[in-house]
ZANUMI-743675 format. One line per 3 residues: number of its first residue (from 1); their letters; for each residue z, x, y of C-alpha. Coordinates in steps of 0.001 Angstrom, whole numbers, plus 500000, padded with zeros to 6 digits. Layout:
<tordos>
NUM) A) Z/X/Y; ...
</tordos>
This chain:
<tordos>
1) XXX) 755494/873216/261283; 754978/875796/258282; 754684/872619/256383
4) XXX) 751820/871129/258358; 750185/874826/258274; 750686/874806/254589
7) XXX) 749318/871179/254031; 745870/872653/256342; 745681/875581/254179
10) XXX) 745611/873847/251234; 743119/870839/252384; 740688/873968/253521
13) XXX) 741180/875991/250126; 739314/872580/248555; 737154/871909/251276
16) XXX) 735991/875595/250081; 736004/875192/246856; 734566/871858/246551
19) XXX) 731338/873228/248842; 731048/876070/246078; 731157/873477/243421
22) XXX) 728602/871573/245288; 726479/874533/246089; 726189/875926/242687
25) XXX) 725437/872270/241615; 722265/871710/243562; 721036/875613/242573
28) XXX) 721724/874459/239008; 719199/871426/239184; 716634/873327/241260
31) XXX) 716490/876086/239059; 716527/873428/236058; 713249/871946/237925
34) XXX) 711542/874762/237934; 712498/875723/234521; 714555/879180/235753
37) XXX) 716770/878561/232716; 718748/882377/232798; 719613/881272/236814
40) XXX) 720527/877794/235862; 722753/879205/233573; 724843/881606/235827
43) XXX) 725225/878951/238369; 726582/876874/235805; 729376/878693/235800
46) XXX) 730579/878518/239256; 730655/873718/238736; 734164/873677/238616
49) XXX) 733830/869357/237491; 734056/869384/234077; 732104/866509/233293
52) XXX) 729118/867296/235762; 728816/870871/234167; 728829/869358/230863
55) XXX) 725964/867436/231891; 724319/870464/233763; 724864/871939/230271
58) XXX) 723012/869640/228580; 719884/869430/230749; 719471/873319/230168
61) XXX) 720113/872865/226454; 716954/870386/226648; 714814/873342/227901
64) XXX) 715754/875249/224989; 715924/872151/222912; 718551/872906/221061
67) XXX) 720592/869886/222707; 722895/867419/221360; 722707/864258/222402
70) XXX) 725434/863057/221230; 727753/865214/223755; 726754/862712/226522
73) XXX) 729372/860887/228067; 729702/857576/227421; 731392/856359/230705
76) XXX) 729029/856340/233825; 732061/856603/236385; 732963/860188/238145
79) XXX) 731051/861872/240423; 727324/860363/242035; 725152/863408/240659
82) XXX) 727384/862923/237196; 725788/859130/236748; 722287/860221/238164
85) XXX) 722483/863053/235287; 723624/860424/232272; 720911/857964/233566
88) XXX) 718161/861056/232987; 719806/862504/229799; 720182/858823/227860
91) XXX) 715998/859062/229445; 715870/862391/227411; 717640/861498/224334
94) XXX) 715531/858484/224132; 712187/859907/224547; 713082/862781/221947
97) XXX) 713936/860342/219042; 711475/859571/215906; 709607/857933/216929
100) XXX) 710272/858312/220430; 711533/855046/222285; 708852/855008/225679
103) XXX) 710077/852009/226973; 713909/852723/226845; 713451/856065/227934
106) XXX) 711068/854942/230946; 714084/852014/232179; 717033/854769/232219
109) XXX) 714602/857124/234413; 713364/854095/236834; 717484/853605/236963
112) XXX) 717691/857316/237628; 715382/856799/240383; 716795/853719/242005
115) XXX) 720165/855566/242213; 718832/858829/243903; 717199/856283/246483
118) XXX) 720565/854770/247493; 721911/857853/247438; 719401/858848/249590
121) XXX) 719135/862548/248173; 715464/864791/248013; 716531/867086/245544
124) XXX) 717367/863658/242660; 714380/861709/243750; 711725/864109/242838
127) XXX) 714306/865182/239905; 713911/861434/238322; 709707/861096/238990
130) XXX) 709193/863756/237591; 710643/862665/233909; 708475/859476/235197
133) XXX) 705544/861375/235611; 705415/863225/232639; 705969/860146/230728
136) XXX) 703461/857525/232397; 700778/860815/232039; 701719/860969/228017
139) XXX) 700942/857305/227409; 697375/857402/228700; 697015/853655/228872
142) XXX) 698713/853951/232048; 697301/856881/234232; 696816/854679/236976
145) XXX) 700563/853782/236984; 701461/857680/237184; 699022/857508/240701
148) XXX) 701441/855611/242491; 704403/857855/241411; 702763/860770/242233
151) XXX) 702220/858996/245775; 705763/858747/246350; 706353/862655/245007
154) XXX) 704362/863273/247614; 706597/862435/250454; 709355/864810/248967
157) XXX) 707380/867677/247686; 708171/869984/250516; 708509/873336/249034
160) XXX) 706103/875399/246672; 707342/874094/243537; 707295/870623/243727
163) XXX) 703414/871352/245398; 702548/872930/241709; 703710/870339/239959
166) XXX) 702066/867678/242479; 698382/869267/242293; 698850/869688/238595
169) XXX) 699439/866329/237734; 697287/864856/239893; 694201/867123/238731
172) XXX) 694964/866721/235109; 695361/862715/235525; 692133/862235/238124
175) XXX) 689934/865109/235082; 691205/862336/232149; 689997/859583/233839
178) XXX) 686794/860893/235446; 686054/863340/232256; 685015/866278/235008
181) XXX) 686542/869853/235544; 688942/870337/238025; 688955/873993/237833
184) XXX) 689259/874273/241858; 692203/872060/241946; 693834/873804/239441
187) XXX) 692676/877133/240727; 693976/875917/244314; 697548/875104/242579
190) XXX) 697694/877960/241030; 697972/880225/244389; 700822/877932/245298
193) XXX) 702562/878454/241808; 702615/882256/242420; 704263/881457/245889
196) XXX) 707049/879854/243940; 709289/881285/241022; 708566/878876/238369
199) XXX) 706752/880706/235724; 706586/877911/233577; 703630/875732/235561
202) XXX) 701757/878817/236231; 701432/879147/232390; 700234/875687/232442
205) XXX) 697643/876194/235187; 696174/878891/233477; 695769/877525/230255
208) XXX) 694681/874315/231700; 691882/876498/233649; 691277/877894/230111
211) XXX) 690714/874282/228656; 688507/873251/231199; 686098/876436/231198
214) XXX) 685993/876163/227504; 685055/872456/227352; 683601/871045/230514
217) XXX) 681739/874562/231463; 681421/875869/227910; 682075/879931/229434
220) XXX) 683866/881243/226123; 684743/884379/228636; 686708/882764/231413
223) XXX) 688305/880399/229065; 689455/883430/226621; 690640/884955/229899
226) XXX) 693122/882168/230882; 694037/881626/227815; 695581/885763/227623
229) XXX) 696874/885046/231050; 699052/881952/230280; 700017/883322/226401
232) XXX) 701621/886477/228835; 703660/884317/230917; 704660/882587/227915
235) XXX) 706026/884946/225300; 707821/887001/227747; 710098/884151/227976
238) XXX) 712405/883972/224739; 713210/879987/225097; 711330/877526/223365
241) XXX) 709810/875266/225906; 707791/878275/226374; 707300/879542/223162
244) XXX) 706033/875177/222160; 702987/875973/224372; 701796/878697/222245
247) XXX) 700795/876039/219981; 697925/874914/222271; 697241/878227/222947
250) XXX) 696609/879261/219810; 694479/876201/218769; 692538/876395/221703
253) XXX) 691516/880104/220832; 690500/878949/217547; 688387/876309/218801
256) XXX) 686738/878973/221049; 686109/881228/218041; 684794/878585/215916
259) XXX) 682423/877204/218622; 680677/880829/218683; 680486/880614/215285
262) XXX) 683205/883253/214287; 685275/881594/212177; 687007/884028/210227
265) XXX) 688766/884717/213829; 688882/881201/214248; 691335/881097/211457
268) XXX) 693477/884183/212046; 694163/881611/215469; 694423/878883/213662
271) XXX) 697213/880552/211144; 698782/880957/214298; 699010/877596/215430
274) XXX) 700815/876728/211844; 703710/878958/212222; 705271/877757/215440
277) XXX) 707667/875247/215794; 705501/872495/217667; 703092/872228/214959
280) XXX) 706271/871671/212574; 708200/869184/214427; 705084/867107/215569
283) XXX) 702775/864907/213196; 699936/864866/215805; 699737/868517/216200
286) XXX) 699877/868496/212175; 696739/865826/211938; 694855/867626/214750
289) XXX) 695351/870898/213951; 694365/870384/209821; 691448/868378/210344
292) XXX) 690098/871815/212629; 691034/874016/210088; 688797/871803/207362
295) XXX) 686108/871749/209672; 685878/875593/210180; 686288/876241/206402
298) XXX) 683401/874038/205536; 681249/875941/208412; 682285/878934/206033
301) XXX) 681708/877139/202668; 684413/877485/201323; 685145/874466/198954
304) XXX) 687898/874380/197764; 690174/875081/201165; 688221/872565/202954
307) XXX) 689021/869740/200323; 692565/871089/200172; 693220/870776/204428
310) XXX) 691173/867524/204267; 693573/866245/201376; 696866/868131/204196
313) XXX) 695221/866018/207036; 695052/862742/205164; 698814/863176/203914
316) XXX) 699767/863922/207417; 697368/861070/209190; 699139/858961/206768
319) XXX) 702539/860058/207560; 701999/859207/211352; 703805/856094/211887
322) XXX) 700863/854836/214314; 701998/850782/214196; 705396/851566/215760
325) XXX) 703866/853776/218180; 701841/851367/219290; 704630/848523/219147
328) XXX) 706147/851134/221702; 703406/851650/224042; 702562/847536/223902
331) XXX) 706248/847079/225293; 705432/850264/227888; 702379/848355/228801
334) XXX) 704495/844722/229548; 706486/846497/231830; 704103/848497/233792
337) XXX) 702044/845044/234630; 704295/844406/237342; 704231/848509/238165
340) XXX) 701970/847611/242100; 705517/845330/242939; 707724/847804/241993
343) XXX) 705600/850751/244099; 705695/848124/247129; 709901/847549/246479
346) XXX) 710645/851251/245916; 708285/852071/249012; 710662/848537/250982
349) XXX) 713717/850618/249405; 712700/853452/251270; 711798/852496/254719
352) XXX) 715018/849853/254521; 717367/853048/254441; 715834/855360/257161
355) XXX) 715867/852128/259089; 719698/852159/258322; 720035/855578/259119
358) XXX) 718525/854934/262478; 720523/851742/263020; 723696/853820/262244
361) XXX) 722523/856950/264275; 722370/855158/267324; 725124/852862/267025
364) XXX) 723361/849641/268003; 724985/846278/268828; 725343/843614/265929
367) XXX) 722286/841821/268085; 720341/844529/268056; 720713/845166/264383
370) XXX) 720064/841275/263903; 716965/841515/265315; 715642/844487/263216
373) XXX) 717082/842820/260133; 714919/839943/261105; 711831/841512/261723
376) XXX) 712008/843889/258808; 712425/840858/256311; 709470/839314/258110
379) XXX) 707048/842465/257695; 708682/843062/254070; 707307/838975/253405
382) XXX) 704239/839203/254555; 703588/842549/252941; 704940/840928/249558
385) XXX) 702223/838517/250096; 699515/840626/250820; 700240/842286/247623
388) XXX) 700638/839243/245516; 696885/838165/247236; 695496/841971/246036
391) XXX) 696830/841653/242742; 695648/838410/242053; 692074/839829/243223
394) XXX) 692681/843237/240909; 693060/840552/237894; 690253/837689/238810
397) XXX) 688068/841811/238621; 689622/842694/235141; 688817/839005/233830
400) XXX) 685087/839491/235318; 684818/842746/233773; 686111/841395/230197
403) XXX) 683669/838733/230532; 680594/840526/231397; 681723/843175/228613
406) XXX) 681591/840019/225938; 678782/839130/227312; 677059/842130/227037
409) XXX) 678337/843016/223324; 677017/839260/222450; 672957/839848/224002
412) XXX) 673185/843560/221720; 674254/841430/218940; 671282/838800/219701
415) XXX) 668979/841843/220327; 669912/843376/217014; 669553/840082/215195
418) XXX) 665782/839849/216852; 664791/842880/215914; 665509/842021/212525
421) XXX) 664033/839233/212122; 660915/840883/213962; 661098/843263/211217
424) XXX) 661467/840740/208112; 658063/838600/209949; 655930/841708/209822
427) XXX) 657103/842553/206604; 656298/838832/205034; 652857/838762/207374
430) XXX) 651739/842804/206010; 652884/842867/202815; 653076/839316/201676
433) XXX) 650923/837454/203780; 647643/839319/202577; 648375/839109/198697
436) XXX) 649337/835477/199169; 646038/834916/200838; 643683/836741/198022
439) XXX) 645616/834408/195485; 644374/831261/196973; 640787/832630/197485
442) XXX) 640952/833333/193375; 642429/829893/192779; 639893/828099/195478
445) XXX) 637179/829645/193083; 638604/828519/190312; 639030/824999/191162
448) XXX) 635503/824746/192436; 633992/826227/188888; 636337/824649/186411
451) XXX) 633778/822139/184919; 630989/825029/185428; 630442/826254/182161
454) XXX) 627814/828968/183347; 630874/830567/185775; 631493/834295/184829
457) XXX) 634815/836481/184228; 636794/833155/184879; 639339/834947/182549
460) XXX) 639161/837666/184460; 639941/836043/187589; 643324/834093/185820
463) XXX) 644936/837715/184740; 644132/839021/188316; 645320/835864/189597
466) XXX) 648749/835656/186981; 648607/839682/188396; 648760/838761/192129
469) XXX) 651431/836034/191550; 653485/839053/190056; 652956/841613/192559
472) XXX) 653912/839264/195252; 657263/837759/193169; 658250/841555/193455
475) XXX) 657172/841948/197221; 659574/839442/197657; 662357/840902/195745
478) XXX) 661980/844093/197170; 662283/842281/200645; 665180/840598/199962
481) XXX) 666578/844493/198346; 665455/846219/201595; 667232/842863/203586
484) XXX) 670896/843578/202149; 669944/847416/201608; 672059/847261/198407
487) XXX) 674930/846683/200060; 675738/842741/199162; 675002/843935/195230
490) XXX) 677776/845154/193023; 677615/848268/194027; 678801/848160/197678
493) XXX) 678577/850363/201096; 678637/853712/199528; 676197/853686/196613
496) XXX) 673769/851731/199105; 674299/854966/201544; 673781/857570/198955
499) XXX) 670760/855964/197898; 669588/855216/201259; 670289/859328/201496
502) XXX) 668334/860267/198572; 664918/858281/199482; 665225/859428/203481
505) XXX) 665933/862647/202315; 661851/865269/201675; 662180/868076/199996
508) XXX) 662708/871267/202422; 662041/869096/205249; 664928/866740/205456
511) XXX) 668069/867235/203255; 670785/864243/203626; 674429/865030/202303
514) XXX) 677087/862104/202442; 680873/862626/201457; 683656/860391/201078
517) XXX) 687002/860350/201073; 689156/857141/199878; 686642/854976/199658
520) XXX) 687686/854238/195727; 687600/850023/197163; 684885/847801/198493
523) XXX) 685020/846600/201933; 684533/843488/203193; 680705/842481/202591
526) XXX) 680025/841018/206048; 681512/844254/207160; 679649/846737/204913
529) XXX) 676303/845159/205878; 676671/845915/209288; 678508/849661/208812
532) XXX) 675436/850380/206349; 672659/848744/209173; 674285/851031/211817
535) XXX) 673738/854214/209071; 670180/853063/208619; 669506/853296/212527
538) XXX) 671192/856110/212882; 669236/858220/210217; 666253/856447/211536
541) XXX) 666707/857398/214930; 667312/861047/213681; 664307/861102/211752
544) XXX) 662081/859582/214856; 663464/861531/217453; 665891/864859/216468
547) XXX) 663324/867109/214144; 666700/867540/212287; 666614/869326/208636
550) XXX) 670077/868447/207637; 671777/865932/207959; 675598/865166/207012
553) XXX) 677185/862015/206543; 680889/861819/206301; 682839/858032/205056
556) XXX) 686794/858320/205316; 688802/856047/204373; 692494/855846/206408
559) XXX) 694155/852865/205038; 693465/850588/208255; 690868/852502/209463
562) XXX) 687019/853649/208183; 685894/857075/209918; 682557/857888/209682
565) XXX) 680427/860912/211567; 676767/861432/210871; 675954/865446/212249
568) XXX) 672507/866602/212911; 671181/869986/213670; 668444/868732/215621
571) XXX) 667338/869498/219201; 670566/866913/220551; 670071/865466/224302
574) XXX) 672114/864712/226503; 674949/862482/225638; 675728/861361/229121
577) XXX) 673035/859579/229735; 672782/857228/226352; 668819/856006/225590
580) XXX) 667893/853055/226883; 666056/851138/223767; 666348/847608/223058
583) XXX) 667153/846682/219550; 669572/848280/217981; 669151/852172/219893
586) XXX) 672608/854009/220315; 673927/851515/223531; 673263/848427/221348
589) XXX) 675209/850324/218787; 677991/851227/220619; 678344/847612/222004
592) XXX) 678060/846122/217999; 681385/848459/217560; 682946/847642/220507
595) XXX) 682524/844101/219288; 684047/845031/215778; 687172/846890/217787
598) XXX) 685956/850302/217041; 685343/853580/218872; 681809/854983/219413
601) XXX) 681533/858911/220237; 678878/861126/220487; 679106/865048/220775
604) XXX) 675659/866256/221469; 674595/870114/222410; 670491/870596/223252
607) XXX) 669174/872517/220754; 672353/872427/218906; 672629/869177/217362
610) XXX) 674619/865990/217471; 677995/864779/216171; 678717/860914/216180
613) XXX) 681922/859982/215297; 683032/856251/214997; 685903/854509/214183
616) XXX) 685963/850780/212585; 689541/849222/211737; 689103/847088/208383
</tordos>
């Protein structure tokens, strides 16, 4: 008997224990969730599993980044939360390596995912999309993809942190696609972020309320507001996912200052920026955040620093190993194509195991159970091929859309090519045409006096004729000049753009200033003729429409890529709503690059001016 009471006391002493383990645990992940790294850590120390709190370990060592990856188990067996953990940590290690590995990464966290699903557990599922989220939202190819995440978040987000993070994502993913504010959605997630304890998203609300005051509103007050209210919530924390988002903090501040035209604080912000650790330890923070600092010091003249962070940003543009990048997204990209399936089997997963539950709950026959099974794979088929119809619809759209987008680039091409012609006829009819004409009137009167020897000044009439013939050989020259504009000579794109410069440019009226950087080679001459044709319009249009007095013209070369950006500081419109010319006006243009795989911006403030920026690969 004492050994039966002995046996009980014993089997109830781990029963206890092994509920404590399990307790602390779950607090541990929670408070990892919601970034509570000081609480994660104390109920660390009550996992009594060695391998699960070395994994626990490790996910708060990834908050402070100061992890080792190379601590992670190898084996996947021992407890269920131990292999969800090495599923999200291999996720981690792969996502933080140079360059980062998107499409491994995104494969151990779908894993992750699938195995919090059959273990049917809240608390993992919104753990794993999560990592999912952040990821799909970071390659923006795919911020439709993160939509139908986010839909399934949103059947586990039941408490005030996992709201936060829902709202925030889906605001900040619905404001990149749409290019509008959200600064009531964000405002709206912020009350629920105060309800919760994770200090960590209402930094990010605030500065993301900052951001969007500052750019889409342009209120330098409200967004300088924010901005102090996340950098609080920020450095009161010592660990250095906090301390990272100073870096946009900082910037952002700069940006502000530069904007209202104080630059000297722009740079004290911009300084900054440079000393923390996520301007270090990331090359796109490094290109970014050079390329501002250039920009203010040439707002302040100063030469020589703005040639020297021009000549940083170059160095660090070049450093940026963009073709493996993109290698990595391309394979992201072949495995999200298939990403409405996988929403439609993880929603199937779902449904299939509270219908298991239920099954089990009530302890129905084998008939019974039969019959479900039946009509479940039924409504499961016919769903599959409801989505197989949709998504055969969603790409005969996308092949439309291609079409009528080479369609469209083609007529601005045509339209272009009109125009130009247009422009040569008038030029051979006005110029040409008339001088032509007076030569045959001279050599009609000639012919009819040639045996008259009483006909006067028929000398004359040869040197104005042998004058005529001249003046319209060099009408013609000059057409065939203005018809290349210099650009198909020996001297290439960039003396023909100088010179272009120099004879648009009048005095005090107009002044045009071009730079260049790298552009020691020529380009390809088919290529140059149409970059120096889009310059011409460009100034043209300027000219016409902008009452500009200066304007700048910057040509950078980037080893695969030609940057240029023409600035005015004319009255600007608004670039919303593009012209709507025919001929070459700034929609044709934009089509002509889109047909040459480049990027067309403008940036244009009313009475401020206008910034186009375009990139052409070559």
């Amino acid at each position: 008997m004492k050994k039966i009471l002995l046996i009980l006391g014993i089997i109830t002493c781990y029963q206890i224990s092994f509920s404590q383990h399990n307790d602390s645990l779950r607090k541990a992940l929670y408070y990892i969730d919601s970034y509570q790294i000081k609480l994660a850590e104390e109920a660390t120390k009550h996992i009594t599993d060695k391998i699960t709190k070395q994994l626990i370990s490790l996910n708060i060592s990834h908050l402070k980044q100061n992890y080792d990856y190379k601590a992670i188990p190898d084996s996947e067996n021992g407890s269920p939360i131990a292999k969800f953990l090495i599923y999200t940590l291999y996720g981690d290690r792969f996502l933080n390596m140079k360059p980062p590995k998107d499409s491994l990464a995104f494969d151990k966290y779908k894993k992750a995912l699938q195995y919090s699903f059959t273990l049917n557990d809240s608390l993992l599922i919104r753990f794993s999309l999560k990592k999912i989220i952040k990821l799909l939202y970071k390659n923006r190819k795919v911020l439709d993809i993160s939509s139908n995440y986010l839909d399934i978040y949103e059947n586990y987000a039941t408490d005030n942190n996992s709201l936060a993070f829902l709202i925030f994502y889906r605001s900040t993913i619905k404001g990149a696609i749409v290019k509008k504010e959200q600064i009531d959605h964000y405002k709206e997630g912020l009350l629920i972020a105060k309800k919760s304890s994770n200090k960590f998203i209402q930094g990010k609300y605030n500065q993301l309320i900052g951001v969007h005051f500052s750019y889409f509103l342009k209120q330098s007050d409200s967004a300088f507001k924010y901005y102090e209210k996340a950098s609080d919530i920020f450095k009161k924390e010592p660990y250095a996912i906090y301390q990272n988002e100073m870096f946009g903090i900082y910037a952002n501040t700069g940006i502000l200052f530069s904007e209202i035209k104080k630059y000297n604080k722009a740079n004290q912000f911009y300084q900054k920026a440079i000393q923390t650790k996520s301007f270090n330890n990331n090359l796109l923070n490094m290109v970014k955040l050079t390329d501002l600092i250039a920009q203010n010091y040439k707002n302040l003249k100063e030469t020589d620093s703005t040639f020297y962070y021009y000549d940083l940003n170059k160095k660090y543009l070049d450093s940026l190993n963009e073709y493996r990048k993109a290698i990595a997204v391309n394979d992201l990209d072949k495995k999200y194509q298939t990403a409405e399936k996988e929403k439609q089997i993880l929603i199937e997963q779902q449904k299939r195991k509270r219908n298991q539950n239920i099954a089990l709950g009530l302890g129905g026959s084998l008939f019974l159970g039969s019959i479900i099974a039946i009509l479940i794979y039924k409504n499961t088929k016919r769903k599959q091929h409801i989505a197989e119809q949709e998504r055969e619809i969603e790409i005969q759209k996308t092949e439309k859309l291609f079409k009528e987008q080479e369609l469209a680039a083609i007529d601005a091409m045509i339209s272009g090519q009109e125009k130009e012609r247009q422009r040569l006829a008038h030029d051979l009819h006005d110029n040409l045409g008339s001088t032509l004409a007076t030569v045959k009137l001279h050599f009609d009167h000639l012919k009819n006096n040639r045996d008259n020897p009483k006909a006067e000044n028929i000398e004359e009439l040869y040197n104005k004729t042998n004058h005529l013939l001249d003046e319209a050989y060099q009408k013609v020259r000059t057409i065939a000049h203005e018809k290349n504009g210099g650009v198909i000579a020996k001297q290439g794109l960039l003396p023909a753009v100088k010179n272009l410069a120099k004879k648009a440019s009048n005095g005090d009226r107009l002044q045009i200033e071009v730079q260049d950087y790298g552009l020691d080679e020529r380009l390809d001459n088919a290529l140059e003729i149409s970059i120096f044709r889009i310059i011409q319009e460009l100034i043209t249009n300027t000219i016409k429409h902008a009452n500009a007095s200066e304007i700048h013209i910057s040509l950078t070369n980037h080893d695969s890529l030609l940057n240029i950006i023409v600035e005015d500081n004319g009255k600007g419109f608004d670039a919303k709503i593009l012209p709507k010319k025919d001929g070459m006006g700034l929609k044709s243009i934009e089509k002509r690059i889109e047909h040459m795989e480049g990027t067309f911006e403008i940036d244009s403030t009313i009475e401020k001016g206008t910034n186009i920026i375009i990139n052409v690969p070559i």
